[in-house]
C-alpha positions, -999 to 999 in steps of 0.1 A, spaced: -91 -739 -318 -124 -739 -299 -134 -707 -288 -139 -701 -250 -147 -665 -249 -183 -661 -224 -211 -653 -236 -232 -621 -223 -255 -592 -224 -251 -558 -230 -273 -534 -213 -279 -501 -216 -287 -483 -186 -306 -448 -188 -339 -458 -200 -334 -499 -201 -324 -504 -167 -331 -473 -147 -358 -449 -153 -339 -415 -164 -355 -408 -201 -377 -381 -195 -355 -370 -166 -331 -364 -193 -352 -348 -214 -360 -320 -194 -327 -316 -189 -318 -312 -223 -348 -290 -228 -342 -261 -198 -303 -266 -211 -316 -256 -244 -338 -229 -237 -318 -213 -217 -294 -207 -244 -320 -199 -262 -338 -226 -283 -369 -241 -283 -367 -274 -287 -405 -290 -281 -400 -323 -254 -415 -349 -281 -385 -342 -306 -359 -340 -275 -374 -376 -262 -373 -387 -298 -334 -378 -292 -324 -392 -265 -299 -425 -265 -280 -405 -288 -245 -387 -273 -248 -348 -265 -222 -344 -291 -249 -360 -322 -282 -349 -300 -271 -309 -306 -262 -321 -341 -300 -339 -355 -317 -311 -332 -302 -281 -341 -286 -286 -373 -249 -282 -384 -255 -244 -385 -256 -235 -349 -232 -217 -332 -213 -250 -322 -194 -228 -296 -223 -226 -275 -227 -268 -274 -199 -271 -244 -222 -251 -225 -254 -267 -233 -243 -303 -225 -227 -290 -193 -265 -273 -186 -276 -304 -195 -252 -322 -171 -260 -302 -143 -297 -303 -141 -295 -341 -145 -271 -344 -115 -300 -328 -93 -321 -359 -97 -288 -383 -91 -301 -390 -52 -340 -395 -66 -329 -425 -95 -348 -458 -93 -345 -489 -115 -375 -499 -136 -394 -530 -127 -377 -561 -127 -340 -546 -138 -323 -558 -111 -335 -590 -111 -329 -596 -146 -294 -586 -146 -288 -614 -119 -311 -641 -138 -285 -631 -163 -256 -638 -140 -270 -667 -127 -272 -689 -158 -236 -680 -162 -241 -647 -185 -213 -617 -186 -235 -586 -172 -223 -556 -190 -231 -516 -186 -223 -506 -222 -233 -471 -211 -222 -441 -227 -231 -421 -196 -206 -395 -183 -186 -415 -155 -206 -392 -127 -237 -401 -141 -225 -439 -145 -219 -439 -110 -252 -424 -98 -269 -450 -119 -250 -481 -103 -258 -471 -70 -296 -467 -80 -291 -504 -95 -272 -517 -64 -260 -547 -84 -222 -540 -91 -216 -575 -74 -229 -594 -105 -218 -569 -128 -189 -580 -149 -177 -546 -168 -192 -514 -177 -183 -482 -198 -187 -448 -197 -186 -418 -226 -149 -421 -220 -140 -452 -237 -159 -442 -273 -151 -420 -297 -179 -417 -313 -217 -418 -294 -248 -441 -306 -256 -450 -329 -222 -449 -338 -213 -490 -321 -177 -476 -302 -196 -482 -268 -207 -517 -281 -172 -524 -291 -158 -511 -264 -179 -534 -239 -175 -562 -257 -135 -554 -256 -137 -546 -218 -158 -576 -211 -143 -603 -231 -176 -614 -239 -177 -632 -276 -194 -609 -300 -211 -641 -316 -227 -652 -284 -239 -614 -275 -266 -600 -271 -277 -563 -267 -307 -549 -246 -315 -513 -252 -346 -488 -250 -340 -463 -280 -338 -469 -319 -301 -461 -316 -294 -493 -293 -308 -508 -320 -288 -493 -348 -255 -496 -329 -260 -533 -323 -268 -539 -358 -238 -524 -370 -218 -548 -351 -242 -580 -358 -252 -582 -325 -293 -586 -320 -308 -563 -296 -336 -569 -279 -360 -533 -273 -378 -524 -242 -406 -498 -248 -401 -481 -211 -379 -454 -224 -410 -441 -246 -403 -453 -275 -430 -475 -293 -431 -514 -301 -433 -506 -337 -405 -482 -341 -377 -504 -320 -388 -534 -344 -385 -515 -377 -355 -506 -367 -345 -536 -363 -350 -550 -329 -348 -590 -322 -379 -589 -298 -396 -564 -280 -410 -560 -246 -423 -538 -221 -397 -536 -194 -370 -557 -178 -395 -574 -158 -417 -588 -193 -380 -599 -206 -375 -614 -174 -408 -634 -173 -406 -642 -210 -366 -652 -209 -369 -689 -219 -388 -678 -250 -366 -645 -257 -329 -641 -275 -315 -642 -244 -325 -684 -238 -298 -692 -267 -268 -675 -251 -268 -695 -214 
């Protein structure tokens, strides 16, 4: 039987889409230090894309007083929700994800965000009407690069995981889609460089979703539509 499962694309949001990385890194970092750690902002960026759950983990070792993580990532989770009204998409997101939808391509949010942050980061995309499914931390059980939110999307989605393709900003996008089979396409405007999203495996790299955008007949993406 011929398979008629859609193709699509699964985005990640904070850092692909809409522009929270280093927003999110000094969250993490005033969540650390005030219960008591300091954690220098280069290693904490290096960190992010992971879940709070492995970030505490590769930062802090498997030594620390664990019972102190509930009230980190809720520090964490606080001082991020101050800058929910001040979110803004990076260049050209919003028009890629409905390029994407136009040429008949499942949008997905494979986010791992907290459903309040998931929310906040919607309305700074204003672009549920072409957005097919999305996740939130609730629907894996284990964070990136662990693939549960990949799976999870593609479950939610439908979308055929042989005609998917993954778009992420961090080396743990990367990872996750590769565990899966799935290629993932890196953008460098979460921070992190050309040369460390392609040696970890990336498909193609570009600047933002605006380059993607402009390059899209030429990229991953031109194979799926």
């Amino acid at each position: 039987m011929e398979n008629d499962k859609p193709a699509g694309v699964l985005f990640d949001v904070d850092g692909t889409l809409v522009d929270t990385t280093y927003l999110h890194t000094v969250s993490w970092w005033e969540a650390l230090r005030r219960a008591g750690h300091d954690v220098p902002m280069a290693q904490l960026h290096r960190a992010i894309g992971m879940g709070g759950d492995r970030l505490l983990e590769h930062l802090l070792g498997p030594e620390r007083d664990r019972d102190a993580d509930e009230e980190i990532r809720a520090g964490h989770d606080d001082l991020f929700a101050g800058y929910f009204d001040r979110l803004r998409p990076l260049p050209g997101a919003v028009d890629l994800l409905r390029e994407c939808a136009a040429r008949g391509l499942r949008v997905v949010l494979a986010s791992s965000a907290a459903q309040r942050e998931l929310t906040a980061l919607r309305a700074a995309l204003d672009a549920d009407d072409v957005v097919a499914a999305a996740t939130s931390s609730d629907d894996a059980r284990e964070s990136k690069p662990a693939p549960d939110i990949l799976a999870a999307a593609l479950d939610r989605s439908g979308v055929d995981p042989q005609r998917a393709v993954c778009v992420g900003d961090s080396v743990w996008d990367v990872v996750a889609a590769g565990r899966l089979g799935i290629p993932c396409i890196g953008l460098t405007c979460g921070g992190t460089s050309r040369g460390e999203l392609a040696g970890a495996g990336a498909a193609a790299v570009f600047d933002d979703p605006a380059a993607l955008l402009a390059a899209l007949e030429s990229s991953p993406l031109a194979t799926l539509a």
